[in-house]
C-alpha angles and dihedrals in degrees: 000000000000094000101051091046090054092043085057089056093057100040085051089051097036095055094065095053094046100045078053089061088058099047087046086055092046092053081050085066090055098041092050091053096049097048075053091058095044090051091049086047088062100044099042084052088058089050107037103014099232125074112243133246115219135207086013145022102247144134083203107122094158105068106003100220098216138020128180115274090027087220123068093245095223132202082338110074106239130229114258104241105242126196120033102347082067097046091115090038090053097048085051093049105223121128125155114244088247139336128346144254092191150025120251151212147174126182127181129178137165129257120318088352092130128044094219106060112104082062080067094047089248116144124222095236105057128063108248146180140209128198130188141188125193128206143189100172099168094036099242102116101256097129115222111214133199119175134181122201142195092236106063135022087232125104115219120213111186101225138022094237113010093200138058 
């Protein structure tokens, strides 16, 4: 009887910190696509000289008007659109390997093209890009976010855990 009862102890200690192994590999889904779409900014910029905006054409970092999907998918992964709600993302050349945690952005504008720039540490003078990623991974409404600028080579994920 001893032994169950202290079985059940460890299986109810050892569920939390291994449902948090799972939510941190799932981050690990956001944060790899959005070290992709910092890689395809800048190489679209060499190419093009201007960094790109996908889904939509916009200079609206705050807040970004449209992601793809438009909901955030949840617990459940999420089918990439295909056809003509990804053209931005297909001149940038950015696409995930299969479906989706989370719903993402990018915007890019030139010098001074948005008013709230400098909150972001972009300076006026410099073309610059933001991407986002937002994520509910266990489906209660506390947004994850992972974002990816211009101005560092860092990625930025909002929270430690993101999840409960």
């Amino acid at each position: 009887m001893i032994v169950v009862a202290i079985v059940g102890i460890l299986a109810a200690v050892a569920m939390p910190v291994f449902g948090g192994y799972i939510n941190r590999a799932k981050v690990s889904e956001a944060v790899n696509f959005v070290g992709i779409i910092k890689l395809r900014q800048e190489s679209y910029r060499a190419e093009f000289g201007q960094y790109a905006d996908a889904p939509n054409d916009t200079d609206d970092l705050d807040p970004i008007p449209a992601f793809t999907p438009s909901a955030i998918p949840g617990g459940n992964p999420a089918a990439w659109p295909t056809g003509s709600a990804v053209t931005n993302w297909l001149q940038l050349g950015a696409a995930p390997d299969g479906p989706v945690r989370c719903r993402f952005a990018t915007v890019g504008g030139a010098p001074s093209t948005a008013t709230d720039i400098e909150a972001f540490g972009f300076s006026r003078t410099n073309m610059w890009f933001l991407t986002r990623a937002e994520c509910d991974l266990d489906e209660d409404s506390d947004v994850l976010t992972v974002e990816g600028y211009s101005a560092t080579t860092q990625i930025w994920v909002s929270d430690d855990k993101g999840w409960e």
